[in-house]
TORKOL-4160 file (C-alpha; in steps of 0.2 Angstrom, whole numbers, padded with zeros to 4 digits, m for minus):
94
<pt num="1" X="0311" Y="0331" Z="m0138"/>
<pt num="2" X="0301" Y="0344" Z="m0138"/>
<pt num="3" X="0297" Y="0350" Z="m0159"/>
<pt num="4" X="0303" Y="0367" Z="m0163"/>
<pt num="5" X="0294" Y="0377" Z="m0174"/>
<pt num="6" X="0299" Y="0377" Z="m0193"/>
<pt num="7" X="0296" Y="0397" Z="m0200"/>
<pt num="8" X="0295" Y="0398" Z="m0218"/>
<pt num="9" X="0294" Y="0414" Z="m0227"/>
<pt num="10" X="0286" Y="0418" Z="m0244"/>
<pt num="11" X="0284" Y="0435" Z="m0255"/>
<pt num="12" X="0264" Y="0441" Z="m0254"/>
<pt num="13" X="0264" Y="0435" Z="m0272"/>
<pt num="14" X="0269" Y="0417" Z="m0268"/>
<pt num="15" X="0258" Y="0416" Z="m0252"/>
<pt num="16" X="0242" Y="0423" Z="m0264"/>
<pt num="17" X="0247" Y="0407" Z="m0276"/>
<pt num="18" X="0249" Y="0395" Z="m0266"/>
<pt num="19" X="0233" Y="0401" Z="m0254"/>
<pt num="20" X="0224" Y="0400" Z="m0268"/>
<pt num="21" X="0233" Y="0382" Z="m0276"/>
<pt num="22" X="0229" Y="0376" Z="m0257"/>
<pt num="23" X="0211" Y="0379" Z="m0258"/>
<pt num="24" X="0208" Y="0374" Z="m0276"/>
<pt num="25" X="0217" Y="0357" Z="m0272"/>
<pt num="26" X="0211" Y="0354" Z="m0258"/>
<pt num="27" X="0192" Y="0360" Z="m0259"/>
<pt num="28" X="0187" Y="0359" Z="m0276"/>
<pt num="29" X="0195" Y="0347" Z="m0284"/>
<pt num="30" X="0202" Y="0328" Z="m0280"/>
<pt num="31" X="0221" Y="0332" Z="m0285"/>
<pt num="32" X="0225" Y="0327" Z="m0267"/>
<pt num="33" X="0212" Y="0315" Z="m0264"/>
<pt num="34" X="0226" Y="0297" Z="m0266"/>
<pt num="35" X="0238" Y="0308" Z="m0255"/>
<pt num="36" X="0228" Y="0310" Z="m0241"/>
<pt num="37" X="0216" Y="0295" Z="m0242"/>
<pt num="38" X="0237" Y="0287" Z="m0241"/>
<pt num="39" X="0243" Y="0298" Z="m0228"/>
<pt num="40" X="0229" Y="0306" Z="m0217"/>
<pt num="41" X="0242" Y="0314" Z="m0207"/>
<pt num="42" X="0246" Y="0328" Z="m0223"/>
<pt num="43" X="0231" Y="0338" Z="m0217"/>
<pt num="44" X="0238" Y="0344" Z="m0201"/>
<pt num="45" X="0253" Y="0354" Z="m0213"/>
<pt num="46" X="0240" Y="0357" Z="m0227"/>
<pt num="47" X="0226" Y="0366" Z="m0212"/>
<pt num="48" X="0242" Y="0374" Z="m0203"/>
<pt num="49" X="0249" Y="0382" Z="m0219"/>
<pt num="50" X="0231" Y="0386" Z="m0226"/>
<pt num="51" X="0227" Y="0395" Z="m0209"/>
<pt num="52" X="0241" Y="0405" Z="m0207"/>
<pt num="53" X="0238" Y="0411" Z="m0228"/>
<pt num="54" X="0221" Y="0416" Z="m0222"/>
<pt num="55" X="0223" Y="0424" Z="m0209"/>
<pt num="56" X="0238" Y="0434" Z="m0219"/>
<pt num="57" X="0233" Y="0439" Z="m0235"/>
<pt num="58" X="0217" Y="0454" Z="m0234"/>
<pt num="59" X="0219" Y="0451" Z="m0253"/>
<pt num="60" X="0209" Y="0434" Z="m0254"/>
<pt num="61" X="0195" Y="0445" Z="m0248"/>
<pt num="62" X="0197" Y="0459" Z="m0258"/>
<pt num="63" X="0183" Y="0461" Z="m0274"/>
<pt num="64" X="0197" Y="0462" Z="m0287"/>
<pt num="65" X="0206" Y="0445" Z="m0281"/>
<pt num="66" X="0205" Y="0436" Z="m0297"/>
<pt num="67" X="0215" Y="0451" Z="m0306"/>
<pt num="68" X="0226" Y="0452" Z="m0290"/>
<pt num="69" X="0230" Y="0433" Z="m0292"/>
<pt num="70" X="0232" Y="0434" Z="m0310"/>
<pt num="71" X="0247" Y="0448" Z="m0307"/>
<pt num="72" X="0256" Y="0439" Z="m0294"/>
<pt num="73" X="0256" Y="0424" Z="m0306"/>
<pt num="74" X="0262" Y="0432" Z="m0320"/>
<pt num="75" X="0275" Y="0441" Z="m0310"/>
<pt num="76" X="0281" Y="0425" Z="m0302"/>
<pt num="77" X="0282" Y="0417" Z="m0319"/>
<pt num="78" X="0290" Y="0431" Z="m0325"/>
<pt num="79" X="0303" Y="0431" Z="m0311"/>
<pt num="80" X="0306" Y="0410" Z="m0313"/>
<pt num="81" X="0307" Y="0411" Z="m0333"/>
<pt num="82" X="0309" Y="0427" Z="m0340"/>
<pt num="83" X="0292" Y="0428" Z="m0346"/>
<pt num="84" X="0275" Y="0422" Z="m0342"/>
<pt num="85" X="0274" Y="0414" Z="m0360"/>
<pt num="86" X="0285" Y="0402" Z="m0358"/>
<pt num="87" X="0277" Y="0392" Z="m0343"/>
<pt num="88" X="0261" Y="0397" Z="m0348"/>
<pt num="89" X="0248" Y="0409" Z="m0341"/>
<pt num="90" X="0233" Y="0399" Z="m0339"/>
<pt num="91" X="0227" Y="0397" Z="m0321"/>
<pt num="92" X="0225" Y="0382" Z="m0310"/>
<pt num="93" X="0223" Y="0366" Z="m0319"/>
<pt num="94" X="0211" Y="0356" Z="m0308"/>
């Protein structure tokens, strides 16, 4: 059976995030150390995904990409709570 592709499709606010969750978990930090010292075969997803943001979003090259990844979050937070107070504001915890 040959694999058919799977297409998943974020806002540009979502893909900044998680571009920049992906890289802080996966290159600074050993959040995802057990998970892929357990199950080697993650990084195939994890390297497709993280490509494909690259290559995508001009923004993670831009000079002002901390204050653009500061918006998108607070305008995802504001879309899943109301407001970015109530899930917190702070950034990446790693």
């Amino acid at each position: 059976m040959a694999e058919e592709p799977i297409t998943i499709k974020f806002t540009r606010d979502q893909a900044l995030v998680l571009s920049d969750w992906l890289y802080q978990a996966t290159y600074q930090s050993d959040v995802l150390d057990d998970l892929l010292k357990t199950d080697r075969a993650v990084w195939s997803p994890i390297y497709t995904i993280s490509g494909a943001l690259e290559a995508t979003l001009a923004e993670i090259f831009m000079p002002d990409y901390d204050e653009r990844l500061k918006a998108a979050r607070q305008r995802l937070l504001v879309e899943m709570y109301g407001s970015d107070e109530e899930a917190g504001t702070g950034g990446t915890a790693f």
